[in-house]
C-alpha positions as CSV (number, residue, x, y, z in Angstrom):
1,X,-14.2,12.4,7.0
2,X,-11.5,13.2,4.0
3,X,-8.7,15.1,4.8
4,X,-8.4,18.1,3.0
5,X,-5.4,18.1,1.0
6,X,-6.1,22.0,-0.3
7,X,-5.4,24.3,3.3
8,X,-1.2,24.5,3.5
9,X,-1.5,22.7,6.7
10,X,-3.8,20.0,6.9
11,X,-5.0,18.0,9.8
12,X,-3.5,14.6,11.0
13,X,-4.7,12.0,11.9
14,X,-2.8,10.9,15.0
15,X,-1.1,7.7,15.0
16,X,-2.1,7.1,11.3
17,X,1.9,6.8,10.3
18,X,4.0,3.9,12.0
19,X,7.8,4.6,11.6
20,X,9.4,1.5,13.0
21,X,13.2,2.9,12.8
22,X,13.9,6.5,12.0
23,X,16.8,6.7,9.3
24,X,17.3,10.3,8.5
25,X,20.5,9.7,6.6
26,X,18.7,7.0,4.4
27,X,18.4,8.1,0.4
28,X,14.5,7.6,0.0
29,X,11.2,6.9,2.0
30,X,8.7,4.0,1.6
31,X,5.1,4.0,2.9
32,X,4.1,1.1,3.0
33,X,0.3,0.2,3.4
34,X,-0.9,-3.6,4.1
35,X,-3.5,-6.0,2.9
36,X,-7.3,-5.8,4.1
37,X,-7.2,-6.4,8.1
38,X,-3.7,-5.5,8.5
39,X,-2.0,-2.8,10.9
40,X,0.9,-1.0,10.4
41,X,3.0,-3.5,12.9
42,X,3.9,-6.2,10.0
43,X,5.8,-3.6,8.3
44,X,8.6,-3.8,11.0
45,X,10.1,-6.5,9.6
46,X,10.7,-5.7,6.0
47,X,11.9,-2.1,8.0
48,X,14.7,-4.5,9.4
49,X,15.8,-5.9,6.5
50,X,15.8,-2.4,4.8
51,X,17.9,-1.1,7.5
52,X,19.5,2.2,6.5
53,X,18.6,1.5,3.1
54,X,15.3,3.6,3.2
55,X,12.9,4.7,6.1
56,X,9.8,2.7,5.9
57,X,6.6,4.3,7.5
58,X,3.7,2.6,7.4
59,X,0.4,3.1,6.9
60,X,-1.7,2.4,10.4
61,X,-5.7,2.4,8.7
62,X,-8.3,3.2,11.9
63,X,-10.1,0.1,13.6
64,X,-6.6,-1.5,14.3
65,X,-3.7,-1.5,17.0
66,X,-3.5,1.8,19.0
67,X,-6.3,3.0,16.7
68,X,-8.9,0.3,17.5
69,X,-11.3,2.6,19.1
70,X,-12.1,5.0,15.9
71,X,-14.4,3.6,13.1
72,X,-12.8,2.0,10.0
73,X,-12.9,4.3,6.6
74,X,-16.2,3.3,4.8
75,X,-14.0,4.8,1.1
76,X,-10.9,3.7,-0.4
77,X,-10.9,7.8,-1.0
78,X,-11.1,8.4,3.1
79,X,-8.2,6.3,3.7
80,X,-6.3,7.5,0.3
81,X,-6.8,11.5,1.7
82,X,-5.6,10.6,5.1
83,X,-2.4,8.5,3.6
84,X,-1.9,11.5,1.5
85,X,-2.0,14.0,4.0
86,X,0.4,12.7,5.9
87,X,3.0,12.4,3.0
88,X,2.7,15.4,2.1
89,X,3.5,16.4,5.5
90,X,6.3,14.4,5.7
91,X,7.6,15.2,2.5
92,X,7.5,19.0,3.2
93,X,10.0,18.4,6.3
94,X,12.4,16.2,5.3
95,X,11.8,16.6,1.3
96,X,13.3,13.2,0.6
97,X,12.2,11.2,-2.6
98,X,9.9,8.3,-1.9
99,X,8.0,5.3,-3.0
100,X,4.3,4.4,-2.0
101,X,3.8,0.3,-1.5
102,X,1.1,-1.4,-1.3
103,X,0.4,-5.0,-0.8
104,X,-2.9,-6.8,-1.8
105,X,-5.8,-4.2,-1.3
106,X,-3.3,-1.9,0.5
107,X,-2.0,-1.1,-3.8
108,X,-5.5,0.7,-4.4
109,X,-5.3,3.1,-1.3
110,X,-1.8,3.9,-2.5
111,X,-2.7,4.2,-6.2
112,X,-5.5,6.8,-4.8
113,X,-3.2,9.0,-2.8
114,X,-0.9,9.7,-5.1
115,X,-3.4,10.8,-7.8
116,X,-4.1,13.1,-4.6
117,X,-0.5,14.2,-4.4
118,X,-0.2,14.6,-7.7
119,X,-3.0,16.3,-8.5
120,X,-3.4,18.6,-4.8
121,X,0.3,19.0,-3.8
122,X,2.9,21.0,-4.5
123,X,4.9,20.6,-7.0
124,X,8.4,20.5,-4.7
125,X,6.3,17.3,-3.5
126,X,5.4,16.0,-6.9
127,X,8.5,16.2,-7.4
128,X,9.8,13.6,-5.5
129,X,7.1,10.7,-5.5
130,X,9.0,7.7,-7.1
131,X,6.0,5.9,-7.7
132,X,3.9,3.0,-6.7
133,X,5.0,-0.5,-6.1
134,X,2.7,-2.8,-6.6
135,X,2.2,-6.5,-5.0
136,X,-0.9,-9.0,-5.3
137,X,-3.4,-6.8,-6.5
138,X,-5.7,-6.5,-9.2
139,X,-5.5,-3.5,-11.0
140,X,-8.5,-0.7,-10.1
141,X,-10.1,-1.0,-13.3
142,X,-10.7,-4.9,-12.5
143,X,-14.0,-5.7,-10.3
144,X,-13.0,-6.7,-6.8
145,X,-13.8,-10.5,-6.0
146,X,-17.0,-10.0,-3.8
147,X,-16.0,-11.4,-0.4
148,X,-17.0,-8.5,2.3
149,X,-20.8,-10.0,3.0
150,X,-20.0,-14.1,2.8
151,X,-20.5,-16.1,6.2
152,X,-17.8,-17.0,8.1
153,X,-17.0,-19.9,7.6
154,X,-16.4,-19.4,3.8
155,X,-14.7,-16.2,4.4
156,X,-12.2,-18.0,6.6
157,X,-12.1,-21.0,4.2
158,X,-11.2,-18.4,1.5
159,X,-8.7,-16.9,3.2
160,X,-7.0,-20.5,4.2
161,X,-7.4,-21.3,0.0
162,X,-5.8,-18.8,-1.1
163,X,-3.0,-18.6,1.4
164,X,-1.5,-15.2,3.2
165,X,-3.1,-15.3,6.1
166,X,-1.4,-16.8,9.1
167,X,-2.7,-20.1,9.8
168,X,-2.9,-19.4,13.8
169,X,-5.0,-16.6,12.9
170,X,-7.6,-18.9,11.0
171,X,-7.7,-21.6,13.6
172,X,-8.5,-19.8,16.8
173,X,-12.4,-18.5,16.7
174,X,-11.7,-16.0,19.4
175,X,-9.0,-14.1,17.3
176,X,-10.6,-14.5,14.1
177,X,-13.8,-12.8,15.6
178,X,-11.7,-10.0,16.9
179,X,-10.3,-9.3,13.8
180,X,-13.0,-9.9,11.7
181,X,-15.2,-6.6,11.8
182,X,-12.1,-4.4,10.1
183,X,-11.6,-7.3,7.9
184,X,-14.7,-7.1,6.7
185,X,-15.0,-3.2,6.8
186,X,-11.5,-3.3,4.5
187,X,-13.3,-5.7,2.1
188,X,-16.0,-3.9,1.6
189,X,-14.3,-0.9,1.2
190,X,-12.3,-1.9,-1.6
191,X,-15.4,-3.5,-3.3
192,X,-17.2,-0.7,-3.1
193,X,-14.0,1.5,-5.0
194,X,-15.1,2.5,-8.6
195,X,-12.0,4.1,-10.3
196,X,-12.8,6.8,-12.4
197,X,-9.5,8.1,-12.5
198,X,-7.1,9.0,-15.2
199,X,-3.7,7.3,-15.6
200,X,-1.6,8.0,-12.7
201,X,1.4,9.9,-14.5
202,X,4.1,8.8,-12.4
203,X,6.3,5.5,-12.6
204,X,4.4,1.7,-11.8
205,X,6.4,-1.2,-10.6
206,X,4.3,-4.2,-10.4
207,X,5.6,-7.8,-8.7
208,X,5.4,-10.8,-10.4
209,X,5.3,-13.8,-7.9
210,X,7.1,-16.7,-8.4
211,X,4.9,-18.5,-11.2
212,X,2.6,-15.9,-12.0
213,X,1.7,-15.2,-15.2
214,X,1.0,-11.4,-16.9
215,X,-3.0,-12.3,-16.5
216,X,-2.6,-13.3,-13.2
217,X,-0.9,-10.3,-12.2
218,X,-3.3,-7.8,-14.4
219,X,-0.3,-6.4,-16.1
220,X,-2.2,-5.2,-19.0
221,X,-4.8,-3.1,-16.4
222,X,-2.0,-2.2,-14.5
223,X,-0.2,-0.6,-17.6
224,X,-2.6,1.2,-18.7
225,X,-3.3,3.1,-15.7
226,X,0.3,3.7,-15.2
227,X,0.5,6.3,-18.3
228,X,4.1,6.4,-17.6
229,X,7.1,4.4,-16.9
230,X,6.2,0.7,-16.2
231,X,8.1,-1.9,-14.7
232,X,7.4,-5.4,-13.8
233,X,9.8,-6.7,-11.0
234,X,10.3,-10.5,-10.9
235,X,10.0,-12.1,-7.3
236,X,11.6,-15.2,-5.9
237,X,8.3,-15.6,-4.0
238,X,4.2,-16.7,-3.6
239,X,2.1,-16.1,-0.8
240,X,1.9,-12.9,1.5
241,X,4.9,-10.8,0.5
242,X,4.5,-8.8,3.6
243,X,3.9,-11.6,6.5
244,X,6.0,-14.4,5.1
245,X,8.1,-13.1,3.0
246,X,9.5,-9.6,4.6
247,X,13.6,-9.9,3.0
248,X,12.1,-10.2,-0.4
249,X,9.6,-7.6,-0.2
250,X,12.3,-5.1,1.0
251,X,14.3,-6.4,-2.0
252,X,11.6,-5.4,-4.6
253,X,11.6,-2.0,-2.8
254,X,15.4,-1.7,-2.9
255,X,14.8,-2.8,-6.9
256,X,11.9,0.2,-7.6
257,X,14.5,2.4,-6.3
258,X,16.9,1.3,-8.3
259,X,15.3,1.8,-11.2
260,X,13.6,5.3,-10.2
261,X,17.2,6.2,-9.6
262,X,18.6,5.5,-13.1
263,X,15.2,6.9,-14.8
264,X,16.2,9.9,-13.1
265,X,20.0,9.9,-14.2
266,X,19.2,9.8,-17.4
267,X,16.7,12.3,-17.5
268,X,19.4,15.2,-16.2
């Protein structure tokens, strides 16, 4: 079920937010949330190559790690309330700025709960969202490629075509069946999103890969349903920006942060 976002101190979910090294001292936050299938445990690596640069807490979605036993969200809004929740949480103890991150489907969930934020929490938390980076994903407004319901062996052939997903992971059956269910469940659940949201309101920084042109990366989509500052950041990088390429992605986060930073210079 939803969180609700409305009581001043909502219920959360246990476990839901891996923090891989507490940095107090460090000027912002970052939760992160990962691609369809993924845990929270591949964010400790871009954490590491933060350092004290920002905290990173990621997003752990049930189905997964020390959550495998509860039922994956069936609604991009389920996961979005829970994500939410717990910023808002978070934000109200330590009331540092941060930025939300979202990789691949993980972008859509993040998108989601910050128009919860923004449009539930207080304004002291408002306040100090940053934004949302963006990294290989297709803006809301763009139909999600249909891949929840294909058999297996396409939806692994997919996956190896389009590259991201560890090759060890693709060859052995017996992992690739474990995993496969939340996979699946995350899929769907994105496919089933229809965004009927208005334009965010708050700042968008959207990666472009190594390569990738401004169709490619739905700039245009993504724009619009920014309704504020946009920023495209230019990545040294293609493939899975969170399992191959953790230095750069901390990079682009360094970068959004950056730039949130001097918007908010010049705005005093």
């Amino acid at each position: 079920m939803p969180v609700d976002l409305s009581t001043d101190d909502p219920v959360i979910a246990p476990r839901s937010l891996y923090v891989p090294e507490p940095w107090p001292d460090a000027p912002f936050v970052v939760y992160g949330i990962g691609h369809s299938g993924a845990g929270a445990a591949p964010w400790r690596s871009v954490a590491a190559q933060l350092g004290a640069d920002a905290e990173l807490r990621a997003h752990r979605l049930p189905g997964r790690e020390n959550r495998l036993a509860e039922a994956a969200f069936p609604a991009v809004e389920s996961a979005a309330a829970e994500l939410a929740a717990a910023i808002l949480a978070a934000v109200r103890e330590d009331e540092r700025p941060f930025l939300v991150a979202g990789v691949c489907a993980g972008a859509v969930i993040g998108r989601v709960a910050l128009d919860l934020i923004a449009s539930q929490g207080p304004s002291t938390v408002v306040g100090r969202a940053l934004g949302l980076v963006v990294c290989d994903q297709t803006a809301p407004t763009t139909p999600a490629t249909p891949l929840s319901g294909l058999p297996t062996a396409e939806l692994r052939a997919w996956l190896r075509d389009h590259g991201g997903t560890p090759q060890q992971l693709l060859d052995d059956e017996r992992v690739f069946a474990f995993l496969e269910p939340v996979l699946r469940a995350d899929l769907a659940m994105v496919e089933s999103y229809e965004h009927g949201l208005e334009p965010l309101g708050l700042p968008l920084y959207l990666v472009r890969m190594a390569a990738r042109t401004d169709e490619d990366i739905d700039l245009e989509r993504w724009r619009e349903d920014a309704g504020a500052a946009f920023h495209v950041i230019e990545a040294p990088f293609a493939g899975n920006a969170l399992t191959e390429y953790p230095d750069e992605l901390a990079q682009v986060l360094r970068d959004a942060w950056a730039l949130g930073a001097d918007a908010s210079a010049a705005g005093r």
